[in-house]
C-alpha positions in Angstrom: 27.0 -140.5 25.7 23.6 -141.7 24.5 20.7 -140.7 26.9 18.3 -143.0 28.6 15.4 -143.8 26.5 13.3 -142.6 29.6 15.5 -139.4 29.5 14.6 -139.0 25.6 11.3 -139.5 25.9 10.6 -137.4 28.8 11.7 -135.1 26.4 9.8 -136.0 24.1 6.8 -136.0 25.5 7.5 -132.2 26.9 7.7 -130.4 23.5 5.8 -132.9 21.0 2.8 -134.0 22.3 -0.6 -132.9 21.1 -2.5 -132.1 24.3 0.2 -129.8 24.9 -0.4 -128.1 21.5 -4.1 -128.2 22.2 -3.6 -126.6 25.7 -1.9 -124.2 23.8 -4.6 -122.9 21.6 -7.0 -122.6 25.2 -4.4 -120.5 27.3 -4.1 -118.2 24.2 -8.0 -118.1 23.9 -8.3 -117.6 27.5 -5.9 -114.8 27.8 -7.7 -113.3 24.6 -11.0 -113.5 26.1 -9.4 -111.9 29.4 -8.7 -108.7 27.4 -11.9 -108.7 26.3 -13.5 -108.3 30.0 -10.7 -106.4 30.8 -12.0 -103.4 28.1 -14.7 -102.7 30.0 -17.3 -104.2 32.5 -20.1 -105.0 30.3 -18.1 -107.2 28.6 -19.1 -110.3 30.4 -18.4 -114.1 29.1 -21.2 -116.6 29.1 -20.7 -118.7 31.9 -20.3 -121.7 29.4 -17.5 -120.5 27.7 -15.4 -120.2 31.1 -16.8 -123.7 32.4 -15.8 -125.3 28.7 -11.8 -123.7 28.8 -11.5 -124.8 32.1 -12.9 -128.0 31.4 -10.5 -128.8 28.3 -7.6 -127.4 30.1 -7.9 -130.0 32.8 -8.7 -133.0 30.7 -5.7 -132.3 28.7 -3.7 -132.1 31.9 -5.2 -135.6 33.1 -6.8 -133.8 36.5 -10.2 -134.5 37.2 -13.0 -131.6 37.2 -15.8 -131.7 39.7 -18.9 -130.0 39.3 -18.5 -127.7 42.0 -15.2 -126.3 40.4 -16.6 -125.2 37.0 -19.0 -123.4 38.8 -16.7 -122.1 40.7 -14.6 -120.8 38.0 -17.3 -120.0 35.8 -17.5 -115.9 37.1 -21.3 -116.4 37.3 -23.8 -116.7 40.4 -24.1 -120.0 41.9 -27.8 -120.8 41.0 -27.1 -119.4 37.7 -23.8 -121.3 36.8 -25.8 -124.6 37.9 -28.3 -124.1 35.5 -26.1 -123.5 32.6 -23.4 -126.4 33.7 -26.6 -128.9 33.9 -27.8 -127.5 30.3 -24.2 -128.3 29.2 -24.7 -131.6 29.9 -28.0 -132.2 28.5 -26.9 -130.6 25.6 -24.3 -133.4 25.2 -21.3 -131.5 25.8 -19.7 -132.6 28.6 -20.0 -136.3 29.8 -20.5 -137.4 33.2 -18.4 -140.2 34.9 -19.9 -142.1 37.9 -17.1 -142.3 41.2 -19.2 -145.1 42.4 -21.9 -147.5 41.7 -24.5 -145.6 42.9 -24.0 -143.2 40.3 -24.6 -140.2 43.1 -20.9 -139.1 42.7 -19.4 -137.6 39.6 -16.6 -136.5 37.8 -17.1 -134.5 34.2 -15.2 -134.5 31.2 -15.2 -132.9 27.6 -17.4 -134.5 25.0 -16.7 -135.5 21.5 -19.4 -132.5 20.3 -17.4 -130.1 22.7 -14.3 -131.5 21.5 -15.2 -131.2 17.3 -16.9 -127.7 18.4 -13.4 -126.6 19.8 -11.4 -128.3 16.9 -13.6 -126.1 14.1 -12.9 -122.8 16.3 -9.2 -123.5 16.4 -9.2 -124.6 12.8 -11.2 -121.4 11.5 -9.4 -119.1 14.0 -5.7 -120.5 13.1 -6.6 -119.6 9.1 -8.4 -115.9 9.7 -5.4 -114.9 12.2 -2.9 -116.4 9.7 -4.7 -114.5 6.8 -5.3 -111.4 8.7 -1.2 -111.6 9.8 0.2 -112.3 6.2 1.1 -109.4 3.8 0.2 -111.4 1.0 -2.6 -113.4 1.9 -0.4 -116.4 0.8 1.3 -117.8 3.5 -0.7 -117.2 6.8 -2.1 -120.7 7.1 1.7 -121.9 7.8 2.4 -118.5 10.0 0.6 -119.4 12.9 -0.1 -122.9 14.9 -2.3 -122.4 18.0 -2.9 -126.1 18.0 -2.6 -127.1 14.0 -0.9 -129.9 14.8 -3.7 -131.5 17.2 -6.7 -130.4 14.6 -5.2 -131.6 11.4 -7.0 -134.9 11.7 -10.4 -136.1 13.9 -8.0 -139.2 15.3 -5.6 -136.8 16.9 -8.1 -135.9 19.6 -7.6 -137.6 23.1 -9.6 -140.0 23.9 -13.0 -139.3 26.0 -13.8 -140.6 28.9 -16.4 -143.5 29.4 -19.6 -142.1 30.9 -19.2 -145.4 33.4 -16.3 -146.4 34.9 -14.8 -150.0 34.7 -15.5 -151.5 37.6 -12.7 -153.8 38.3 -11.5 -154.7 41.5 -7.6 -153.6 42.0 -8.1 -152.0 38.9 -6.9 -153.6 35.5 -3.9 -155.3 35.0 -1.6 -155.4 32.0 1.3 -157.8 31.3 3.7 -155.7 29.2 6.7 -155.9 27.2 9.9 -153.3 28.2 10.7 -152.1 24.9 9.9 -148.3 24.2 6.1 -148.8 22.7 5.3 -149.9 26.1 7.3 -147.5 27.6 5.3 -144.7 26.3 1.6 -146.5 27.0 3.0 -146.4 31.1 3.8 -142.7 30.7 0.4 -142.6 29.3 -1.4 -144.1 32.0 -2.6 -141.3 34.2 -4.4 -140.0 30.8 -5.7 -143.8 30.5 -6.9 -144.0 34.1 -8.6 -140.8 33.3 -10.6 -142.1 30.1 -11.3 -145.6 32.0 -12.0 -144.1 35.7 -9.8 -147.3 37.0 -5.9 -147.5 38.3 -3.7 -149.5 35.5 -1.2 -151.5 36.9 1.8 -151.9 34.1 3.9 -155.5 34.9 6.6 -155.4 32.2 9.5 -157.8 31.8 11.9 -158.7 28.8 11.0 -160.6 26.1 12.0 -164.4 27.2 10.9 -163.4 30.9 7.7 -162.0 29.6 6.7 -165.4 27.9 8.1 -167.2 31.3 5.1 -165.1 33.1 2.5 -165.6 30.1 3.0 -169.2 30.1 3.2 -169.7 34.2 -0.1 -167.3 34.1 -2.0 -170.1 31.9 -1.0 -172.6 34.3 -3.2 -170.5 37.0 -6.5 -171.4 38.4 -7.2 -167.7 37.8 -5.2 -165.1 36.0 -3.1 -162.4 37.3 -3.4 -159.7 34.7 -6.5 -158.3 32.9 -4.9 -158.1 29.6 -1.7 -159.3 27.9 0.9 -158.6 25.3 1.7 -161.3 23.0 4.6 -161.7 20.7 3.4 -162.8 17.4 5.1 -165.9 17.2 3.6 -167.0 20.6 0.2 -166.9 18.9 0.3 -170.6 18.0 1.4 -172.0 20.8 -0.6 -169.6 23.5 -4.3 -170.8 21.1 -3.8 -174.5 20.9 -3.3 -174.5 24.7 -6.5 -173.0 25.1 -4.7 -169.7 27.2 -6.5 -167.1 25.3 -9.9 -166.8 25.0 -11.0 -166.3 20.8 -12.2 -163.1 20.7 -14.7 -163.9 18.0 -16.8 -165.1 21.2 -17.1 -162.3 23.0 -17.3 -159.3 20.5 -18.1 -158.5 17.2 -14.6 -157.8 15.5 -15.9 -156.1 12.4 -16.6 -152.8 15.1 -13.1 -153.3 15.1 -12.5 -152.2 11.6 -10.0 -154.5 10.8 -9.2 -152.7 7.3 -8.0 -150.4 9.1 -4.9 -152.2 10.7 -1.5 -153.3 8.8 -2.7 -156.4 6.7 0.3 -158.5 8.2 0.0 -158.1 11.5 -4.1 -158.2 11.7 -3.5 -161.8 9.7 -1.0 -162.5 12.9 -3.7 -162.1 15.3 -5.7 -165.6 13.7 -4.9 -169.2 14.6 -7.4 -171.7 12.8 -9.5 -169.1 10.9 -10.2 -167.3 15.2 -9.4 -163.8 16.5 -7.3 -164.3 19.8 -5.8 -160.5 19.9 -5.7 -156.8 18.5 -2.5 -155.3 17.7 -1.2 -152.6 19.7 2.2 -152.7 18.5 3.1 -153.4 15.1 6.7 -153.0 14.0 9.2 -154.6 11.4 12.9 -155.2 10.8 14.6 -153.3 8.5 18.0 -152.8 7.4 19.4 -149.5 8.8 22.1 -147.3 7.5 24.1 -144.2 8.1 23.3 -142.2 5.0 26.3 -139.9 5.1 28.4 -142.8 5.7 27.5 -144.1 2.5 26.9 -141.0 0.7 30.3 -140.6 1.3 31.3 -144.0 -0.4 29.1 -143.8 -3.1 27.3 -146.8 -2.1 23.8 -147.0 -3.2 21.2 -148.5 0.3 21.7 -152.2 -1.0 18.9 -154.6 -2.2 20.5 -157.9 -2.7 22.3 -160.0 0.0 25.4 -159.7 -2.1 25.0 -155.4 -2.3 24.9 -155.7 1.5 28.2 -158.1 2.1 29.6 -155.2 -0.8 28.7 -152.0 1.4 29.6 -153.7 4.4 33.1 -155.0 2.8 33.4 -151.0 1.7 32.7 -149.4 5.2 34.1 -151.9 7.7 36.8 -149.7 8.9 36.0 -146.7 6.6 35.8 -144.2 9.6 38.0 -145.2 13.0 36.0 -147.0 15.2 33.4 -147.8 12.7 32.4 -151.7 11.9 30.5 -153.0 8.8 27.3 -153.8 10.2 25.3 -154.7 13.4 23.0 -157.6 13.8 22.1 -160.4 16.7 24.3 -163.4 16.9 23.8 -163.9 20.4 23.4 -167.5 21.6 20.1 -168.9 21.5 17.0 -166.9 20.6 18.6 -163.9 19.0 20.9 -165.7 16.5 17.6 -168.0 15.8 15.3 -165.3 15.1 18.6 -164.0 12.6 18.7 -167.6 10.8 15.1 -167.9 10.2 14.8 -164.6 9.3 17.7 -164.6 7.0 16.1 -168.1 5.6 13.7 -166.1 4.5 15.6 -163.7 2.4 16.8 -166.4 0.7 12.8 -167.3 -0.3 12.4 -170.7 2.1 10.6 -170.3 5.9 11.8 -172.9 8.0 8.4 -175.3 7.3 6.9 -176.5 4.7 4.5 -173.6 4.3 2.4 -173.5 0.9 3.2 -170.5 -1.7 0.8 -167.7 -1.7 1.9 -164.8 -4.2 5.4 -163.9 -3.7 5.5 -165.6 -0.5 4.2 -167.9 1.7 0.9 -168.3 3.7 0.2 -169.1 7.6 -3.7 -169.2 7.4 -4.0 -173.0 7.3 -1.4 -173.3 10.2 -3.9 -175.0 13.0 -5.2 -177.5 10.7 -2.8 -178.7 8.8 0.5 -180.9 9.1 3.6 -179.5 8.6 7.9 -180.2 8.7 11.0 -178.9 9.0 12.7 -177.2 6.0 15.8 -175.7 7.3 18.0 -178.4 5.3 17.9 -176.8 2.2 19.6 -174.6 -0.3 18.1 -171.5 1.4 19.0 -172.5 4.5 22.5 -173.3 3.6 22.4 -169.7 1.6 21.6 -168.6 5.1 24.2 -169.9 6.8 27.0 -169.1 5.0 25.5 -165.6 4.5 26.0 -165.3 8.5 29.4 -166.3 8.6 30.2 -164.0 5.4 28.5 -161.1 7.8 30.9 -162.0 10.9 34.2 -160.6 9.3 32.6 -157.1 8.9 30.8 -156.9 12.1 31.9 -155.3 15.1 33.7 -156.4 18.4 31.3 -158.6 20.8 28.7 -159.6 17.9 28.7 -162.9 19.1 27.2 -161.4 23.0 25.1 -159.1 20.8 20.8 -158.8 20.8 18.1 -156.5 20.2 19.0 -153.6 22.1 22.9 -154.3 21.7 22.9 -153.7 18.2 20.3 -151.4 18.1 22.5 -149.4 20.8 25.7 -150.2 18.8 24.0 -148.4 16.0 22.5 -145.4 17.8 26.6 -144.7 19.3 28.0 -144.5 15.7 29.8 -148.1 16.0 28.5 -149.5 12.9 27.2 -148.2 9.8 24.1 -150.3 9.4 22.0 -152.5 11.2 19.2 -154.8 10.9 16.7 -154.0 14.1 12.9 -153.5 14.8 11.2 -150.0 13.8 10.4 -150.0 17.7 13.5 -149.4 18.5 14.4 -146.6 16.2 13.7 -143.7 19.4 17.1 -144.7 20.5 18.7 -142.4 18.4 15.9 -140.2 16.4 15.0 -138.7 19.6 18.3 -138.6 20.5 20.4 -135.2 19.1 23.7 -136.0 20.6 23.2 -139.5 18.6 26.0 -139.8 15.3 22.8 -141.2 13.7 20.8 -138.1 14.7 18.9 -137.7 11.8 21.3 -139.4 9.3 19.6 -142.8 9.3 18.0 -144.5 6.1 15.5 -147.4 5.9 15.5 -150.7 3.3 13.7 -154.0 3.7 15.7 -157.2 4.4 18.1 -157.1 1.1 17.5 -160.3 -0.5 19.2 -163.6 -2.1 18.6 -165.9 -4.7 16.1 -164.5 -6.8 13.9 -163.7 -4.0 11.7 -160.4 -2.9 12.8 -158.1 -0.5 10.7 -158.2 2.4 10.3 -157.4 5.8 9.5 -159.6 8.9 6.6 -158.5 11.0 6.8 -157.9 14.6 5.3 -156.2 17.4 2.3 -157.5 20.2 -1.6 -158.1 20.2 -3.6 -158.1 23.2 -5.4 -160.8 24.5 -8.0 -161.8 27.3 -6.6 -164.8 29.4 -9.2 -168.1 29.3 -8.8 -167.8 32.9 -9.7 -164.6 33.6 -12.4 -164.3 36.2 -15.9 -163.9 34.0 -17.2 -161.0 36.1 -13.9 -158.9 34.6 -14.7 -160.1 31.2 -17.0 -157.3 29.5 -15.0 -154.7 31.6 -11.6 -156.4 30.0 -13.0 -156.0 26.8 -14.0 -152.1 26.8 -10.3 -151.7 27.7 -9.1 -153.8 25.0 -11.1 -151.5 22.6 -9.4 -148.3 24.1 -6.4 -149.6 23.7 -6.1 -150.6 20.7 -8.3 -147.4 19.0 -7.7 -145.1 16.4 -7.2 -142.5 18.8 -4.9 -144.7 21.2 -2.4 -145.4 18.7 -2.1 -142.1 17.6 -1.5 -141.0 20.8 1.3 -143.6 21.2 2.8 -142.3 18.1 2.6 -138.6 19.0 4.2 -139.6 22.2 6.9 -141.7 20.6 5.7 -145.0 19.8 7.2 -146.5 16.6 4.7 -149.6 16.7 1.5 -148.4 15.1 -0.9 -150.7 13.7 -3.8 -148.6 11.9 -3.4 -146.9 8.7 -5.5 -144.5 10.1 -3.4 -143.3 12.7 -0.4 -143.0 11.0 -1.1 -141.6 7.7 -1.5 -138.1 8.6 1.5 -135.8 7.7 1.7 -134.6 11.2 2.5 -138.5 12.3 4.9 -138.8 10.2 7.4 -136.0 10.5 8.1 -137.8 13.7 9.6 -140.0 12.0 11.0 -141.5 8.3 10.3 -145.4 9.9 6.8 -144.5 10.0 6.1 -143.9 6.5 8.5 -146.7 5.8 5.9 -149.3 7.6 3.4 -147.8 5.6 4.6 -147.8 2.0 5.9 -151.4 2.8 2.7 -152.5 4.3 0.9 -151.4 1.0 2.5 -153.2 -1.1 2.6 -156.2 1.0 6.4 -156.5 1.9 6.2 -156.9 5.7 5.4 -160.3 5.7 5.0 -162.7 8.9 5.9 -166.4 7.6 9.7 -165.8 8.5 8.5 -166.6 11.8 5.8 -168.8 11.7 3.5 -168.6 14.7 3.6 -172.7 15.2 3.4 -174.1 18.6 7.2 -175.6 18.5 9.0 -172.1 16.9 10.4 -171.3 20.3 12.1 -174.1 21.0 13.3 -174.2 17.2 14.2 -171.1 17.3 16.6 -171.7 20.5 17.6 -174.7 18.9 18.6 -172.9 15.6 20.4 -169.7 17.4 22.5 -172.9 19.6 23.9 -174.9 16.8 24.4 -171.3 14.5 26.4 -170.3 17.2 28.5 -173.4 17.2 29.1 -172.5 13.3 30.0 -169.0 13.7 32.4 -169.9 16.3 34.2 -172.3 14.0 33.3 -175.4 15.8 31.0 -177.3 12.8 30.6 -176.1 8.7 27.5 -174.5 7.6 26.8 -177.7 6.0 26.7 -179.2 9.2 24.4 -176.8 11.2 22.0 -176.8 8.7 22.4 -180.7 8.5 21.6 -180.6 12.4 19.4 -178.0 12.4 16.5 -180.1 10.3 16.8 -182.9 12.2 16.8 -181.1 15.9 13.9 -178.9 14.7 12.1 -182.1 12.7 12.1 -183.8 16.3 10.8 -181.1 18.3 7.6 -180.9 15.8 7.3 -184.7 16.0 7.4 -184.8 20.2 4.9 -182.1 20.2 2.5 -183.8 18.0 3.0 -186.8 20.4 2.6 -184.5 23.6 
């Protein structure tokens, strides 16, 4: 039986995280420096040393350290423990952080220079041990950790704390998705709280109910939540209503270093040439197969639409128990999101977007006009694709979503799957899992003539327009946090799938947590995740449940693929003309 995902990441979290690797490198040092007194009495410790072990050891454990304990613990006299711990401070190695406004109460926390100080003794002390251990001076570098992991790389360190508080009253509020990126930001919050010196309050809901509460939170005199996560395609409608505040007004995004994130999804985040998020989540579909599954029929990962119908011909019923392939057909949104997505495969988005490159462009969307294009020949290639895919799919596909297949797929029911790099953790951190390590990633295999690609998806953060201005700058320092260098490697080395900086994810050390990881990355360089499949337009919710209605109908046998597509157009042409009028 497959365990929880808040089983696996617990998990998780217990064996793979840095701090805990960090943590391990200061009870080592500690116990080393112990010995040391222990030889004889006039070997004594400099105060600072004790005050700075101590002082790491608790940030990494999320506690917070008051002056009086690391003099305390620092084996020196009171007087002279003060002195040093003040020169300490001075010195710019451990930050203060204010308990209240009056700034007379304070909690302290390692610095960045106490933090790169400790990083170049572990780094130097891990090579001269490993050399020192090695019998031919060869090998000793990969003999011993004592914290490797964490130092490999400046992002790795945890964040640091700000030297003032936000001050927000009931602390800050977050509007979250439930998948498993946001389930590993909660069990990051205490460390969050930490950095911030405010509670977090997490709301998280699934997808359809979490743009029910976005879209009754615009209606609000004043908003209920502090910051909120966006789905991509909401983007559109969310800035023409005026519910997100552009954040081109209210910082300078170029601090942000927007190089630095996935080119798709930092594009994602504009409507009309403005800024209204950051991503904190950036993840993509991908086709997902069993690799000893096909190994074992010689059947190469396909590329076309027609390798995939192949493969999935070949293994539907292979193995007992095993279907051809998993994918969402549900009614309504899921089997929408499929069509469009599988439109796209087939080299048409579902408007009348203009070529850019291999693909299409979604920069002008905002202020230009635009129409349906679903009655097409890609969108009849589409359909009958889908109903081509039904006779090698497994029982229930027509009930089945974004977690059902992905679940279907992580139980060893189906030999591949299209699903969202988010929800990979289901089965890679998952050893009793038939895909347990046994799991190989493609972009969307494509038809007529057209590139593989790979849809975009994850969340941004915005600010609501109607959140109270006194929260504003406070809003914004968290936004920045969040969405950091060193947040979103933290995310990943706590099991995130959904990172959005290159920076964060390129080191080696990221990536052995996972194959999807690199995947994002190599497709993200050479510009195959792609976000036009779903284009952010005001109207592509209710197109998209208008699409994944009538699809249904088709797959059911009820109408031909001629005449959902047929349907389709004019259903989705009408929704884009009553919303001009509204």
């Amino acid at each position: 039986m497959t365990k929880s995902l808040t089983t696996v990441h617990s998990d998780y979290v217990s064996k793979q995280t840095s701090e805990r690797s960090l943590q391990s490198f200061v009870d080592y040092f500690d116990d080393f420096l112990s010995l040391i007194e222990a030889t004889d009495p006039q070997y004594t410790l400099a105060p600072q040393i004790r005050m700075s072990l101590e002082l790491l050891r608790r940030h990494f454990q999320a506690k917070m350290t008051q002056p009086t304990y690391l003099i305390e613990v620092s084996g020196a006299p009171y007087a002279t423990a003060t002195r040093k711990l003040n020169e300490m401070i001075a010195q710019g190695l451990i930050d203060r952080q204010a308990k209240t406004k009056s700034e007379r109460s304070f909690t302290l926390h390692p610095s960045d220079k106490l933090l790169n100080a400790w990083t170049d003794l572990a780094n130097d002390h891990s090579k001269l041990i490993g050399f020192i251990g090695s019998t031919d001076h060869q090998h000793g570098n990969n003999d011993r950790f004592f914290g490797s992991e964490y130092f490999s790389d400046k992002t790795t360190q945890s964040l640091n704390v700000l030297s003032k508080p936000l001050m927000l009253s009931g602390g800050l509020k977050f509007l979250a998705h439930s998948d498993p990126s946001f389930l590993v930001m909660s069990n990051l919050k205490r460390h969050f709280e930490i950095v911030m010196g405010s509670p977090i309050h997490y709301r998280s809901f699934s997808l359809d109910k979490l743009y029910d509460e976005t879209i009754a939170n615009a209606g609000r005199e004043r908003s209920a939540y502090d910051l909120i996560a966006i789905n991509l395609p909401w983007l559109g409608e969310l800035a023409v209503s005026d519910s997100l505040i552009p954040l081109d007004e209210i910082l300078d995004i170029e601090r942000l270093d927007p190089t630095d994130f996935h080119e798709a999804s930092w594009k994602a985040c504009h409507w009309n040439g403005k800024c209204y998020g950051i991503p904190v989540e950036t993840t993509c579909e991908l086709l997902m197969y069993r690799t000893d599954l096909l190994r074992r029929a010689d059947i190469q990962p396909p590329t076309s639409t027609d390798e995939l119908l192949e493969a999935a011909k070949q293994l539907h019923g292979s193995v007992a128990g095993v279907s051809g392939i998993a994918w969402n057909a549900a009614r309504g949104t899921p089997l929408g999101h499929t069509f469009m997505m599988a439109m796209a495969d087939f080299g048409q988005p579902i408007i009348d977007l203009k070529r850019s490159g291999s693909g299409f462009s979604t920069s002008q969307l905002g202020s230009t006009t635009y129409k349906a294009m679903i009655d097409t020949h890609a969108g009849l290639a589409a359909a009958e694709f889908l109903c081509k895919l039904l006779e090698f799919s497994p029982p229930g596909i027509l009930t089945m979503s974004w977690y059902e297949r992905t679940r279907c797929f992580a139980e060893g029911r189906v030999a591949m799957a299209y699903g969202f790099s988010q929800m990979t953790p289901y089965f890679e951190q998952d050893e009793t899992s038939p895909t347990f390590g046994k799991t190989g990633f493609v972009p969307h295999p494509s038809g007529c003539g057209a590139e593989p690609l790979s849809p975009v998806g994850g969340f941004i953060l915005g600010i609501p327009r109607n959140l109270p201005a006194k929260r504003l700058d406070n809003v914004v320092t968290a936004l920045e946090i969040f969405t950091s260098p060193r947040a979103q490697r933290l995310f990943v080395k706590n099991g995130s799938r959904g990172c959005s900086r290159y920076s964060a994810s390129d080191d080696p050390t990221t990536k052995s947590g996972s194959p999807v990881i690199e995947k994002i990355d190599e497709l993200a360089r050479r510009g195959s995740l792609q976000s036009w499949p779903r284009p952010p337009i005001p109207e592509i919710g209710s197109i998209t449940q208008l699409c994944g209605v009538i699809m249904h109908e088709m797959l059911r046998g009820i109408i031909t693929p001629q005449e959902a597509v047929q349907r389709a157009q004019l259903g989705a042409q009408q929704i884009i003309e009553n919303w001009k009028v509204s």
